[in-house]
N, C-alpha and C positions, 0 to 999 in steps of 0.2 A: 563535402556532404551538405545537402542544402534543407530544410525546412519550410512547410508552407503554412498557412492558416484554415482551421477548419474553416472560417467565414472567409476566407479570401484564397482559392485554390492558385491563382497568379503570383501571390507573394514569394518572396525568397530571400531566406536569412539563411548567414553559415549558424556551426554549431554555436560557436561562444555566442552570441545576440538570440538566440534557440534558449540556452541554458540563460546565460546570466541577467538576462530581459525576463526571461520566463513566459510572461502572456503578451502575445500582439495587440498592439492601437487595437484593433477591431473587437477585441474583447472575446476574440475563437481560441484553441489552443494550435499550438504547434505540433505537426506532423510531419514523419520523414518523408522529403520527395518520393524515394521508393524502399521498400526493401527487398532486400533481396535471396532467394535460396541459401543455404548452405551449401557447401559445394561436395561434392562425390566424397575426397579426401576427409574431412569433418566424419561423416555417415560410418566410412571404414573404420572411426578409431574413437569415437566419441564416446562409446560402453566404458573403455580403458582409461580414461583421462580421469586427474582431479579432480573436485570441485572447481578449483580456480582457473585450471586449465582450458576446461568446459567452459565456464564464463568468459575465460577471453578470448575463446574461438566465437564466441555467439558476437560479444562485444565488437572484436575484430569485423565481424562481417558486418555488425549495422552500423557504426564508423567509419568504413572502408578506409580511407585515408585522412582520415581530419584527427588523427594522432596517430607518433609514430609506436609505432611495433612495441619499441623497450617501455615507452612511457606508459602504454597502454595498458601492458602487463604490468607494471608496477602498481596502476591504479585499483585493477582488480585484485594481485595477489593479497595488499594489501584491507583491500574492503571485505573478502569470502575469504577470512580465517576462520569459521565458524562452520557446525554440519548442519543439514537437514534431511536429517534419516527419517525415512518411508517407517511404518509400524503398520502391520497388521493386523486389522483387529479380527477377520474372518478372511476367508477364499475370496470372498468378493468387494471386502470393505476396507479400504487404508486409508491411516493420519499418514499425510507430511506434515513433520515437527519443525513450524519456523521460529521457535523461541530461542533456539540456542547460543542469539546474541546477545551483546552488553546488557540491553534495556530488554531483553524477552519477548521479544514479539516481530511478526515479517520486518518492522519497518525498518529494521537494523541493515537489511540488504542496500535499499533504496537511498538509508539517508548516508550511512558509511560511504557508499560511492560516489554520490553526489561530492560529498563535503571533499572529497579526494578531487574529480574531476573541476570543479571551482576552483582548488587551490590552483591545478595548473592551468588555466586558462587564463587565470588572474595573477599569473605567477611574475608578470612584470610590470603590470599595473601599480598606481603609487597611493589609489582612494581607496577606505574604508570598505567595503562590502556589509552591507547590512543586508540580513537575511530574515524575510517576515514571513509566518507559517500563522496557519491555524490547526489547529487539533481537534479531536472528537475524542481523543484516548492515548493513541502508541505512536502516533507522527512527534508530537510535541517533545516527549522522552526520546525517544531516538534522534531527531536534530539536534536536542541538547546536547547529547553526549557524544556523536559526531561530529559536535563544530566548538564543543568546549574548549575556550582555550588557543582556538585556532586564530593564529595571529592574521591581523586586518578584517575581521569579521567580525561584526556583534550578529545578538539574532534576538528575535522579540518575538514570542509566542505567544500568540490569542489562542484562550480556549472557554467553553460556557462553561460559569457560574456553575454546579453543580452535578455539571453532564459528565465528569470525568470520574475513576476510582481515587482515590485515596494516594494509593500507592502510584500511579499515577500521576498524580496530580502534585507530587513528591519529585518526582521523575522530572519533572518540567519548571518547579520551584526554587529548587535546594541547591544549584551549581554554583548561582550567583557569574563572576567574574566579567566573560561575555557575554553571557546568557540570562536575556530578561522575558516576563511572564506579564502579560496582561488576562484578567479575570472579567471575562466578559459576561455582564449580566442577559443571558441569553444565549440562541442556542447556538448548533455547530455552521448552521448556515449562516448566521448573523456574523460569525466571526470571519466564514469562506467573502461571505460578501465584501466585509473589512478592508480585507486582504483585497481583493480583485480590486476594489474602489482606488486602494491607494495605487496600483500599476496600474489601471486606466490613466491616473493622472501623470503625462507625460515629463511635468517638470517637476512634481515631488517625487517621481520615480529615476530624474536625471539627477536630484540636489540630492538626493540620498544615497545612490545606487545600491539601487533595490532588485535582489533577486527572490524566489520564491523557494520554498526546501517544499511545497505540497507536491501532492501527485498532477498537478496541473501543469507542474513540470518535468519536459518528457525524458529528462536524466534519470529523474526516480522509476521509473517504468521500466528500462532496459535491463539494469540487475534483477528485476524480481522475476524478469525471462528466465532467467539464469537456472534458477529453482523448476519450473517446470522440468526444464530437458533433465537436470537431475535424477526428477520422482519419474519422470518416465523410464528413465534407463534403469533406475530401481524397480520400477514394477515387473518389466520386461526379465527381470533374476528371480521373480517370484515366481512368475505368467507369461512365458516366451512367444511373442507373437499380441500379446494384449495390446489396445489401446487404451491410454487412460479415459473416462469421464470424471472432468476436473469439476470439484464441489468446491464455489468458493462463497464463502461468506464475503457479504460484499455493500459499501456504503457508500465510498466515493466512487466506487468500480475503476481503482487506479488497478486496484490487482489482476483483476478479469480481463484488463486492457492488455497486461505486461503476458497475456495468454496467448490474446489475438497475436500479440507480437511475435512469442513463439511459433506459433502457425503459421503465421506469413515466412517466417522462414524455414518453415520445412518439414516440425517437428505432429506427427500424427495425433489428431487428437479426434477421440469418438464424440464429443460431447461437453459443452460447459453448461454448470448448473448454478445460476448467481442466486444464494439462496439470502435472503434478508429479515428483517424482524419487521414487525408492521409497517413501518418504514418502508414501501414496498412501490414505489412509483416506477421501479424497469419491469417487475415481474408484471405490472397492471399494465406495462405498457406492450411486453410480450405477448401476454394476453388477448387484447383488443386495438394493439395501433396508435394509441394516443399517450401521450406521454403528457404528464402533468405534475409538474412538481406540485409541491405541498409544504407548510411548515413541519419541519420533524419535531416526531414526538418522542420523548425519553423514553429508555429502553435499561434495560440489566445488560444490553450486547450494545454498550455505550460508543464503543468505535462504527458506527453502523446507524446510526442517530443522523443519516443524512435525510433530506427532502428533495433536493436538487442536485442530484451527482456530476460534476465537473466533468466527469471522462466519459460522459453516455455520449456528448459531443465525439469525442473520439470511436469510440463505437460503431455511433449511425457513419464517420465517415469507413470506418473497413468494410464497412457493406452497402458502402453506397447509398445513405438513408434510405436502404430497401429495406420493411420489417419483413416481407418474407424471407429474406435472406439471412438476419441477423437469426430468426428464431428457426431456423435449420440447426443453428449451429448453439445459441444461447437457450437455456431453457429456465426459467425464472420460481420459483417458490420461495413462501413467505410465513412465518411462524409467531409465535403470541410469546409473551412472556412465560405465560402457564407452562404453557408447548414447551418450552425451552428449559424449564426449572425441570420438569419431569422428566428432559432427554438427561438432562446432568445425571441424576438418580439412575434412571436404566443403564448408562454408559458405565456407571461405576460398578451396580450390581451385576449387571449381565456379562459383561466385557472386561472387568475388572482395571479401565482406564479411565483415569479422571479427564474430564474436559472441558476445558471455558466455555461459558456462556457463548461466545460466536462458532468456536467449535460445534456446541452442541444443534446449535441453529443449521449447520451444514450438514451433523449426524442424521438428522429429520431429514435433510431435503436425501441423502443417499440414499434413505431406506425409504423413501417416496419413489425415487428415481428406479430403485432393483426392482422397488413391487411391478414396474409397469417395463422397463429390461432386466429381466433376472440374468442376462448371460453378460451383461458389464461389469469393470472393474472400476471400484468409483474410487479416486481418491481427496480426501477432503482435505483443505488446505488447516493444518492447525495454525490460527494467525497471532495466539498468544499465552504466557504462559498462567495455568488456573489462578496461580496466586496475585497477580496483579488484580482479582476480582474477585478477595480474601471474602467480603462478607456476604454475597452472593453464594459461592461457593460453601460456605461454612454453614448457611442455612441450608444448604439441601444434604450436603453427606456429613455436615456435624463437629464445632469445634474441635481444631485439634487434630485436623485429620489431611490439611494443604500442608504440605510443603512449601517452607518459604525460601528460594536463592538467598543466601548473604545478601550479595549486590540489593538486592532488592530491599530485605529485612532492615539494611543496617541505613535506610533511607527514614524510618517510622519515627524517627526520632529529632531530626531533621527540623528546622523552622523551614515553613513556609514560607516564600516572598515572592507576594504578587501584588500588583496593582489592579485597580476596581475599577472595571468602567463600562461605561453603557454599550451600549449597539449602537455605533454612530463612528462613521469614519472619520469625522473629525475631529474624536479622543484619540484613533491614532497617528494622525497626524500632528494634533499637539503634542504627544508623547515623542513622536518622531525630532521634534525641536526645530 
């Protein structure tokens, strides 16, 4: 299996330099040569299967042979221990629950496999792996606890100065061992920058060996495929014959990417809806054409806090940097804080479901999306769980009233340890040594 560059369609790298390089010289991302259908066999039996099963049928096919069969399945059985049950909240309106792992929230798919697939790729190799990420929120906590501990790896996680929750920010702290925290005074693209700066630099990314746990690496994209064909074959036991329209709240648009991926091999979809918080540079680009980053602005749906989304590059290439083509199939809306505090409230009162701040931002764009197709089934990706966004939450339905995970809870107590540094890649390169 080969990879190429968004900026450089001629290039060709196998999987491991794809993965363990993360971003090309050219500073594009990496895309697979091709993908391909799922095959007849798959379709007959795929209702029937696992979760895990399911993933490494998907797995299976966009690897074809660049691991074998037993190993393959190992890597998956091990990462999709975890559910992600479909909830309905109406006829036409469903949560997928992606909290149900370690750290509560999608990223647990992404980074659990990731940190698997590195181990064996690197599995005879003799140097260090340091692994550098930035965060907005649930990336930072899930690499944590994905690669805690994991021998030959350290991992150093940039996240802004105040852009994270609490609980959170606890998440990405508190591990210690191999696992270190830089506190970047600034925001989430100042730290995305950080990151990209140091794997530009081809020989502090050769003296270090430096891989990346973001979604700008295309290992974390493939399992969160996984989760669509899921919720679709859960919808289909609801509504036989539906397609879904996938609601996904959406910042770095790794997750909306890991859809396109779905689709490309096979699986029906009517409809994606990348719903955002003012932070809103793809739906303004769906819009009118023009795509303009911006510095992100702080939000209460703080994993969503992007300006400059890494994976729209991926994007414009599934469709050819054609927007008419993308917005066929992407449909873009954008909501306020206000907007969002007041969906939390209805979602609880009307519906009797509690839901995060990003959840809630997707709930709006669904009931935008039915007012104008009422015969769609929308379903809305839940990307985390309420409690990781305790005091938000507790302001609109009222101390006392979130449930908190153990796992989560027995983090509050916790010392913090981070280091303080500016926005300049050349703290993390000294930090780097």
């Amino acid at each position: 299996m080969k990879f190429y560059s968004t900026n450089n369609p001629e290039l060709r790298v196998d999987l491991k330099e794809a993965v363990i390089r993360s971003l090309p010289a050219d500073n594009g991302l990496y895309m697979p040569e091709s993908i391909a259908p799922l095959p007849d066999s798959f379709w007959e039996n795929w209702r029937t299967m696992s979760f895990s099963e399911l993933g490494y049928h998907v797995a299976k096919n966009f690897f074809q042979d660049a691991i074998p069969a037993n190993d393959l399945k190992q890597i998956v059985d091990d990462s999709i221990n975890f559910e992600a049950p479909l909830v309905a909240l109406s006829e036409t309106t469903h949560i997928l629950e992606l909290f149900h792992g370690p750290t509560l929230a999608f990223k647990d798919f992404g980074a659990r496999f990731m940190a698997r697939l590195m181990a064996y790729l690197t599995k005879d190799d003799t140097e260090e792996l340091t692994v550098l990420v930035a965060t907005s929120g649930d990336t930072g906590g899930a690499v944590a606890s994905a690669f805690h501990n994991v021998a030959g790896t350290r991992v150093i996680i940039l996240y802004p100065k105040g852009g994270v929750s609490d609980l959170q920010e606890k998440q990405l702290t508190t591990l210690g061992g191999n696992i270190s925290a830089l506190e970047v005074e600034g925001t989430f693209d100042d730290c995305q920058r950080m990151v990209k700066s140091c794997f530009l630099d081809a020989d502090l990314a050769k003296k270090h060996n430096l891989t990346s746990a973001n979604s700008i690496n295309i290992s974390r994209l493939l399992p969160q495929s996984f989760y669509y064909f899921h919720a679709a074959r859960q919808l289909l036991d609801l509504h036989e014959g539906a397609e879904p329209t996938f609601v996904i709240p959406s910042g770095n648009f790794g997750n909306l990417t890991a859809g396109l991926i779905a689709v490309q091999m096979g699986l029906p979809v009517r409809q994606f809806v990348a719903a955002t918080n003012i932070n809103d540079v793809v739906p303004r680009y769906l819009a009118d054409g023009k795509y303009e980053p911006v510095k992100s602005v702080a939000t209460i749906s703080n994993a969503m806090d992007v300006g400059a989304p890494s994976n729209f590059a991926r994007m414009q290439d599934f469709f050819g940097n054609d927007w008419d083509s993308m917005r066929e199939s992407v449909s873009g809306l954008a909501f306020s804080d206000d907007e969002t505090r007041v969906a939390i409230k209805e979602v609880k009162d009307t519906l009797d479901y509690t839901i995060d701040p990003h959840g809630a931002i997707g709930w709006l764009a669904s009931e935008a999306w039915l007012e104008a197709a009422p015969d769609s089934h929308t379903v809305i990706l839940e990307t985390a769980h309420p409690s990781k966004f305790i005091d938000t939450m507790e302001a609109e339905l009222g101390a006392g009233n979130i449930d908190i995970p153990e796992r989560l809870a027995c983090l509050s107590e916790l010392e913090k340890i981070a280091t303080l540094v500016k926005p300049d890649p050349q703290e993390v390169i000294g930090y780097l040594g």
